[in-house]
C-alpha positions as CSV (number, residue, x, y, z in Angstrom):
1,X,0.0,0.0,0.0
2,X,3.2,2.4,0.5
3,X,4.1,1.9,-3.0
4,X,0.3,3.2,-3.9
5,X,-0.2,7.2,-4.5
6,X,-2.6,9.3,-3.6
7,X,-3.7,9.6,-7.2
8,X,-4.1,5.7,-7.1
9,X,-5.9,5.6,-3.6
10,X,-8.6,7.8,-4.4
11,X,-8.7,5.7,-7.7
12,X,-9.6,2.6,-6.1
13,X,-12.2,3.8,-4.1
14,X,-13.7,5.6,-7.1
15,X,-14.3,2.1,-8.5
16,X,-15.6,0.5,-5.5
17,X,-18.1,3.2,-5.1
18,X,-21.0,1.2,-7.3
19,X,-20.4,-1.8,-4.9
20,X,-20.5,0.2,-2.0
21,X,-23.9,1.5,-3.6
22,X,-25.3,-1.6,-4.3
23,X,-25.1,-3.2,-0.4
24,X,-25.2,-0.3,1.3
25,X,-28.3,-1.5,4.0
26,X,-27.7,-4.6,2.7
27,X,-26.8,-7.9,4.5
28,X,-24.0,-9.7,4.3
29,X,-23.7,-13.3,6.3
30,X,-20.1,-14.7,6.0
31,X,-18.9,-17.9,6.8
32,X,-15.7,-18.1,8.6
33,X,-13.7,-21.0,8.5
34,X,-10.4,-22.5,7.4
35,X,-6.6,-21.4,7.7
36,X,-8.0,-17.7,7.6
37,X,-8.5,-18.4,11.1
38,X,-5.3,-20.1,12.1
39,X,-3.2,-17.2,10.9
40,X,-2.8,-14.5,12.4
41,X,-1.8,-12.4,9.7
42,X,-5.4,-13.8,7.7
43,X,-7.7,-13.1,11.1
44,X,-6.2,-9.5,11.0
45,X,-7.2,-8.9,7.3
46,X,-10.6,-10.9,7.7
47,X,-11.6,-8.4,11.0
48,X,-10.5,-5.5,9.2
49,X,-12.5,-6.3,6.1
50,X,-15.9,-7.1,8.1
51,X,-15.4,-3.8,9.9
52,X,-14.6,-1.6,7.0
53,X,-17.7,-3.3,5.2
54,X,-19.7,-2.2,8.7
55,X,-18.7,1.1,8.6
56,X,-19.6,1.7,5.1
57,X,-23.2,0.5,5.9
58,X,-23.3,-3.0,4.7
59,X,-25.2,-5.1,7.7
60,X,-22.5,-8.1,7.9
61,X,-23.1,-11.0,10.0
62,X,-20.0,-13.5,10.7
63,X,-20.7,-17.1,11.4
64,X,-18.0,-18.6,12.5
65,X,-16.5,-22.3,13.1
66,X,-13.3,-23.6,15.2
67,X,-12.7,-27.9,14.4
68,X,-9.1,-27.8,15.0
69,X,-9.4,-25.7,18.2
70,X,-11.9,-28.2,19.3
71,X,-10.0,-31.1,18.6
72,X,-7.0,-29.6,20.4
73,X,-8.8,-29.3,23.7
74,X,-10.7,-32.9,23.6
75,X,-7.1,-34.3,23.3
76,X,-6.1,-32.0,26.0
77,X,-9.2,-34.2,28.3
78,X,-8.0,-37.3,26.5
79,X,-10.5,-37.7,24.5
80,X,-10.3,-38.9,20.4
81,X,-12.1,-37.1,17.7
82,X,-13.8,-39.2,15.2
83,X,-15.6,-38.0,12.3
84,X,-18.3,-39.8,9.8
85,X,-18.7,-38.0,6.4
86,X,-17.1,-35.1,7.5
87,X,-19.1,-34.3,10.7
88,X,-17.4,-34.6,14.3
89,X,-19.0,-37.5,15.9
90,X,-20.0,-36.0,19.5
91,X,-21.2,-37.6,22.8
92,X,-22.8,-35.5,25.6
93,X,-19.1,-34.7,26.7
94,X,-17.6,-33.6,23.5
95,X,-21.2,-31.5,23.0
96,X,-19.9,-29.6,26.2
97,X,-16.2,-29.1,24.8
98,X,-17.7,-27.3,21.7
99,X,-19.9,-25.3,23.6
100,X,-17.0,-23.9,25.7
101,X,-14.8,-23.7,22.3
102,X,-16.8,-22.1,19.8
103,X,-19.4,-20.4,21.9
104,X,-16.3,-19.4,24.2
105,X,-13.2,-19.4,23.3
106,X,-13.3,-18.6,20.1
107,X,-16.7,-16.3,20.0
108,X,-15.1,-13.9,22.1
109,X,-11.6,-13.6,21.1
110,X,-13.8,-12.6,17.7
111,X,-15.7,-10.0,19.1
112,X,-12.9,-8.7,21.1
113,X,-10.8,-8.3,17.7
114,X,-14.0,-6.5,15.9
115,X,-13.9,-4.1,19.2
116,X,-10.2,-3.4,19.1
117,X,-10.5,-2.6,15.1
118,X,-13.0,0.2,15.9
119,X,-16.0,-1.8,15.2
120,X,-19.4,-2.7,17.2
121,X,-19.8,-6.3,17.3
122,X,-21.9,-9.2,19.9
123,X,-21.1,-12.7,20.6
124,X,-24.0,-15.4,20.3
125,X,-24.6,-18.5,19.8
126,X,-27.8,-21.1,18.7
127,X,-29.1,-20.8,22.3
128,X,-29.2,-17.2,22.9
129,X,-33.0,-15.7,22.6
130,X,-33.5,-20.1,21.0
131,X,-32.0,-18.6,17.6
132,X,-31.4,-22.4,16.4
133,X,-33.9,-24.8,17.3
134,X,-32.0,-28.5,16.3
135,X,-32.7,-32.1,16.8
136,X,-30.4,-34.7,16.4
137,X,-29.3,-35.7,12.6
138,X,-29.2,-39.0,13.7
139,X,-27.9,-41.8,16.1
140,X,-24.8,-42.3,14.5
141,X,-23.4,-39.1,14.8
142,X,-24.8,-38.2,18.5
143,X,-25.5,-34.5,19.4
144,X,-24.9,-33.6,15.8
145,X,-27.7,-31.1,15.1
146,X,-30.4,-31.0,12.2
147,X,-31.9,-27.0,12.2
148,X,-35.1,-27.5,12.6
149,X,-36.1,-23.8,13.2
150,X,-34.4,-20.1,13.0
151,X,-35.2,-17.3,14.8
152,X,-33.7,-13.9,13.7
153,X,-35.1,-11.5,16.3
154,X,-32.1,-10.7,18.1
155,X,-29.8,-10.6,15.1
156,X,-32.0,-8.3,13.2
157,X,-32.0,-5.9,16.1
158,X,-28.3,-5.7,16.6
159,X,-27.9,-5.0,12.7
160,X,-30.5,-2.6,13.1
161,X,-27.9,-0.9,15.7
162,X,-25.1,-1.4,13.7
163,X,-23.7,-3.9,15.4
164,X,-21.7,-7.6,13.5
165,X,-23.2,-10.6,15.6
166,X,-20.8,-13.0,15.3
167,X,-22.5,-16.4,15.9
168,X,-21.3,-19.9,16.5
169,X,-23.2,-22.9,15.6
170,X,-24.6,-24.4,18.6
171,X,-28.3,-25.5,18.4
172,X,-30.8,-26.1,21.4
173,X,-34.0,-28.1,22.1
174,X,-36.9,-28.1,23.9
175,X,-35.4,-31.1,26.6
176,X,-32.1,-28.8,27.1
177,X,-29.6,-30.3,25.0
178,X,-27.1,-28.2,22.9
179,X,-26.1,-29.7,19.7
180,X,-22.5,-28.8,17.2
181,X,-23.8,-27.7,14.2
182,X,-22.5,-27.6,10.7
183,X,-21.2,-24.1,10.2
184,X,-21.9,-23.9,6.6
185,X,-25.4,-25.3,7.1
186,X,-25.9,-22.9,10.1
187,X,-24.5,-20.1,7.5
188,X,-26.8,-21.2,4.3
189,X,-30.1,-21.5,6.6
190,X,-29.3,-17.8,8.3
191,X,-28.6,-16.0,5.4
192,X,-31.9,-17.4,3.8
193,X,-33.9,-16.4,7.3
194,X,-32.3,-12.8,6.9
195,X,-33.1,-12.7,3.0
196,X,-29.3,-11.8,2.5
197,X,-27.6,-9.8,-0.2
198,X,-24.9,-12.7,-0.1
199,X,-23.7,-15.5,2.0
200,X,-19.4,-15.5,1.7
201,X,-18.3,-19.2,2.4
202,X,-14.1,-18.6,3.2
203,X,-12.4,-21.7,2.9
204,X,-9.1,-23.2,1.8
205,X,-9.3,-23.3,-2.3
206,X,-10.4,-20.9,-4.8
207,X,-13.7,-22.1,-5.3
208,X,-14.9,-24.5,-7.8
209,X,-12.9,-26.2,-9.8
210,X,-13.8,-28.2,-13.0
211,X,-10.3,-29.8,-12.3
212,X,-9.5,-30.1,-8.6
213,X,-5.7,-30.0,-9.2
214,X,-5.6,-26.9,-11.9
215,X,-6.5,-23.3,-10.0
216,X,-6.8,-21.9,-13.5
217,X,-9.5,-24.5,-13.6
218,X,-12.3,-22.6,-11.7
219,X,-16.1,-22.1,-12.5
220,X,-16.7,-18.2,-11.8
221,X,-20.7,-18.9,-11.7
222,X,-22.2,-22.0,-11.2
223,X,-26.2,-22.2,-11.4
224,X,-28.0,-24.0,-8.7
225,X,-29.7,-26.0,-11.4
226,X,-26.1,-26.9,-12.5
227,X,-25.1,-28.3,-9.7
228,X,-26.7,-31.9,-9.8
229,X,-25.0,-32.7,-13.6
230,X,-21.8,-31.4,-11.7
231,X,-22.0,-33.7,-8.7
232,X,-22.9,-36.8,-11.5
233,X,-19.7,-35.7,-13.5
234,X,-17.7,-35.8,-10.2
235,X,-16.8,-32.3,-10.9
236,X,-18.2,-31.2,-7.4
237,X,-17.5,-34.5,-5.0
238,X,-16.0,-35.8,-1.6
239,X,-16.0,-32.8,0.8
240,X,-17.4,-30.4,-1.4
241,X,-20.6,-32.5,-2.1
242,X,-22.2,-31.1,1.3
243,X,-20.2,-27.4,0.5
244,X,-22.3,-26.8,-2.7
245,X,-25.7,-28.3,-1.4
246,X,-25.3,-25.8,1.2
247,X,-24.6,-22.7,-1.3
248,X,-27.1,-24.2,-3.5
249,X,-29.6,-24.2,-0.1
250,X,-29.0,-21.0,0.7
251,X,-30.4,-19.8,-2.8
252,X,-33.4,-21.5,-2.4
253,X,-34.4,-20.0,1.0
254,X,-33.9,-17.0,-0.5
255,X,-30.2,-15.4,-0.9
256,X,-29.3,-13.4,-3.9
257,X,-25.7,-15.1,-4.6
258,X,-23.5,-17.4,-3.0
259,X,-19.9,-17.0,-3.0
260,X,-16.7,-19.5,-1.9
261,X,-14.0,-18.0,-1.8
262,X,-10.0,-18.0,-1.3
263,X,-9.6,-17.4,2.3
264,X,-6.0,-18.1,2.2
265,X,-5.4,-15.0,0.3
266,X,-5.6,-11.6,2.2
267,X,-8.7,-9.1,2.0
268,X,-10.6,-11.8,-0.2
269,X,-13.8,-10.6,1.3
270,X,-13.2,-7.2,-0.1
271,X,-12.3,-8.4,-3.4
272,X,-14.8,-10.6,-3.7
273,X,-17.2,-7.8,-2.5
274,X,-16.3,-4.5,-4.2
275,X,-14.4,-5.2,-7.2
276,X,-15.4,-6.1,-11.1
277,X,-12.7,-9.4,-10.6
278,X,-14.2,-10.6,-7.8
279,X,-11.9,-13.9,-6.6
280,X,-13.6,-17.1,-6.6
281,X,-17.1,-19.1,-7.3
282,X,-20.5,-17.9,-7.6
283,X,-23.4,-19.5,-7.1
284,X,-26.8,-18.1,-8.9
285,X,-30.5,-19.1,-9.1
């Protein structure tokens, strides 16, 4: 940025200007996952991008996850993570770590680094004001949540105010349990409950790829009714198969476009957001 001038500066935000149009009082729910919140450096750029997109009056909700800080406390207590299809198998003890982890832990040390940016932000999770109403997915997985209902009364309110509720993905029921939640599912179902401008998915590749080992390979839109032929080509498969039906659910409850992007590389959100580029996959109806 020391190399840019002031010329140049003034430039860039010239261009962004339609995009900052365009969301302005819009809402924005991104999902935050991956190595962008390992790294410091990353978590830096991500918190600075949600609270520049704040200020500039985009309502941005952050919906976060935390499985490798998870696993590093249950082996901590001695206790072995095992996952089936991708989901964290979870007893009533493990249900109990990732409460304290993601709603915690990790839910805090994000709204204390939206605070120390300059920007207003809340911690919640599924329980507070019974936002995520879950039951169990089934008996193999064990307090693995299904959403079976969202409530956005709170959220709306602190957007309203200005504020970024930053949300993990614990779920409640009627008998008291807490379930661990999917984050992208948790993300998809929220954004379509808030009729969101966009839902952001951050994770570790560019987006879609017609050929998983060739970046220069990726799909910049993809439509939702696309995405069945791509999963029977084996285009979109193994991990990514519950990824896109998320994206793809997300634009059926009601979100205007669905994004995965790049998290790896710095400011993706803003690039992704107010730029003519943009940086990774988008998903359309």
């Amino acid at each position: 940025m020391d190399n840019i001038s002031n010329a140049g500066r003034a430039e860039i935000l010239t261009q962004a200007l339609p995009y900052i149009q365009a969301y302005r009082n819009k809402t924005i729910v991104v999902k935050y996952g991956g190595n962008a919140m390992i790294s410091d450096e990353l978590k830096d750029a991500v918190i600075g991008d949600l609270v520049l997109l704040s200020l500039i009056g985009i309502k941005v909700v952050l919906v976060h996850g935390g499985g490798p800080e998870i696993s590093e406390m249950l082996a901590k207590i001695g206790k072995k993570s095992e996952f089936i299809d991708g989901l964290r198998v979870t007893d009533k003890e493990t249900a109990d770590v990732v409460q304290m982890v993601l709603a915690g832990k990790i839910n805090k040390n994000l709204v204390n680094q939206i605070l120390n940016k300059g920007g207003k932000a809340v911690g919640l999770c599924g329980v507070d004001d019974h936002m995520i109403k879950a039951k169990r997915l089934d008996d193999v997985h064990g307090f693995v949540g299904e959403i079976t209902d969202i409530n956005t009364e709170l959220v709306t309110d602190l957007l309203e105010k200005d504020y970024i509720p930053v949300i993990s993905t614990i779920g409640y029921d009627d008998k008291n349990n807490t379930y661990n939640i999917n984050a992208d599912t948790v993300a998809a179902y929220l954004a379509g409950a808030l009729k969101a401008e966009s839902l952001i998915n951050m994770s570790d590749i560019p987006g879609l790829l017609m050929d998983k080992n060739d970046p220069d390979t990726l799909l910049r839109r993809v439509f939702v009714s696309d995405a069945p032929e791509l999963i029977h080509r084996g285009i979109i498969s193994g991990g990514m198969i519950p990824k896109i039906k998320c994206c793809t659910e997300a634009i059926r409850r009601g979100v205007k476009k669905v994004f995965i992007i790049d998290g790896r590389i710095p400011h993706s959100i803003l690039i992704e957001t107010l730029t003519d580029e943009g940086i990774g996959t988008m998903f359309l109806e």
